[in-house]
C-alpha positions in Angstrom: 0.0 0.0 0.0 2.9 2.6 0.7 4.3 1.9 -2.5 0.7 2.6 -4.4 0.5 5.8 -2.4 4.2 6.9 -3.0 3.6 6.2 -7.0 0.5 8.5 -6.5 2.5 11.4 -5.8 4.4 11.0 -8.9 2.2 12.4 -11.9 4.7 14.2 -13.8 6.6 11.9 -16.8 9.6 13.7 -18.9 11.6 12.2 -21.7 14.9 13.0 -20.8 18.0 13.9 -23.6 21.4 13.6 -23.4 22.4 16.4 -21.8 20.6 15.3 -18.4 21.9 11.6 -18.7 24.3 12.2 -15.5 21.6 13.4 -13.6 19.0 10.2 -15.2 21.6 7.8 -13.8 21.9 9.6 -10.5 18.0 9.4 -10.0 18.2 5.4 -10.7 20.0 5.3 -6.8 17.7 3.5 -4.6 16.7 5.9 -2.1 15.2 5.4 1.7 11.2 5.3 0.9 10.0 9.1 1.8 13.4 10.7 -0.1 12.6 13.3 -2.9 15.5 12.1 -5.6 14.4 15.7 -7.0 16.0 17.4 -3.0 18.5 14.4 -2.7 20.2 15.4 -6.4 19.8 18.7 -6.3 17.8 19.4 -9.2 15.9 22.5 -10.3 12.2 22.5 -11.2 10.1 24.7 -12.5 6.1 25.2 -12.0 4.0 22.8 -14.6 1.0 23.9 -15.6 -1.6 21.5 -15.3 0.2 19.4 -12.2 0.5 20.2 -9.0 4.4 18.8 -9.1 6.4 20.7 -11.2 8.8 19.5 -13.9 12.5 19.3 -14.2 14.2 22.3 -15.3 15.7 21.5 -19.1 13.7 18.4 -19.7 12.1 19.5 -23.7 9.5 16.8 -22.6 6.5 16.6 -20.0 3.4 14.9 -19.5 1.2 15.5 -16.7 -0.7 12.3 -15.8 -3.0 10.8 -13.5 -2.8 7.4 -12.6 -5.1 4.9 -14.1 -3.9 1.9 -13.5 -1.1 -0.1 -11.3 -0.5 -4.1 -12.1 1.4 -6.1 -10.0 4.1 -8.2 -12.2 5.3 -10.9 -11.2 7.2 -11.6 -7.5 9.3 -8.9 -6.7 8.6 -5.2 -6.0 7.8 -4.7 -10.1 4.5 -2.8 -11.6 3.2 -1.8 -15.0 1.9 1.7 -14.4 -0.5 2.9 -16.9 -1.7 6.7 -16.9 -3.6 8.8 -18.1 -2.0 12.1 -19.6 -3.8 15.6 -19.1 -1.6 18.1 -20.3 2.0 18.4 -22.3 4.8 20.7 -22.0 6.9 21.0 -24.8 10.2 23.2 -25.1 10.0 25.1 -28.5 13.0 24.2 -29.7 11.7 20.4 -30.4 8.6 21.1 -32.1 7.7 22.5 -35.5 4.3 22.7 -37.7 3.8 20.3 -40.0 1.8 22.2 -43.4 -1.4 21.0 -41.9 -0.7 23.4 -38.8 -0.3 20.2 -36.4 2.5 20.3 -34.0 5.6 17.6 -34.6 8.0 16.6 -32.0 11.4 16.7 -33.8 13.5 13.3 -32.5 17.1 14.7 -33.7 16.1 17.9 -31.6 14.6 15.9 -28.7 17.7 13.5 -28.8 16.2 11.5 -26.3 17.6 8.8 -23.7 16.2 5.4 -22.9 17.2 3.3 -20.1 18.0 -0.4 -21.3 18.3 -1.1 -17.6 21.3 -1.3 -15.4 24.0 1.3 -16.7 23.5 1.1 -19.8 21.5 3.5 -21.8 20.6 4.2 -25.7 20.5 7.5 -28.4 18.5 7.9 -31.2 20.7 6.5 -34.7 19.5 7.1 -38.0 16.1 8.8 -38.5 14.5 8.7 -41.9 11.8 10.8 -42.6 9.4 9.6 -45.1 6.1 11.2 -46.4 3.3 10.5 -44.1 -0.1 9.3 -46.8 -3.5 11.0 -46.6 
């Protein structure tokens, strides 16, 4: 039940880039149940619109969610957490309009990091960008 209530507090996801992949692998430290990594790293926030958590400072990417659903996997302390997202922030610099007037997050401009799970974590490659049909 503690761990359901601490995931509750937790409705802000970013995408982080490559420039905040130190701090990424800092926050993967298991801290003492109750410890903000966000106080324990030092990191900056700013106010989120839309949450009442704010976001990381220099993270292009936010959603802010709600939780909708938490499923148990398997043994050990492991969940699939599925939310629901209310509102985006989204750094200018990533996006541009496609000629419909829709707005595009731009990958190379993202250049976002995925954790593959221990230390080890992966860039975007090649991106191809191919004609989308009606």
């Amino acid at each position: 039940a503690a761990r359901v209530h601490l995931l509750e507090q937790l409705p802000v996801v970013m995408i982080p880039h490559r420039e905040l992949l130190e701090e990424m692998n800092s926050s993967s430290a298991t801290f003492p149940f109750g410890v903000s990594e966000v106080e324990a790293l030092g990191l900056s926030t700013v106010p989120f619109e839309g949450s009442r958590l704010p976001r990381v400072a220099g993270c292009r990417v936010a959603f802010a969610c709600r939780r909708h659903l938490i499923q148990e996997i398997g043994n050990g302390p492991q969940a699939l957490i599925i939310g629901l997202v209310g509102g985006i922030w989204l750094d200018d610099g990533v996006v541009d309009e496609d000629s419909k007037g829709r707005l595009k997050i731009r990958a190379d401009r993202l250049d976002p990091v995925g954790r593959l799970g221990a230390g080890e974590y992966a860039f975007i490659g090649e991106i191809r960008r191919l004609v989308r049909p009606d």
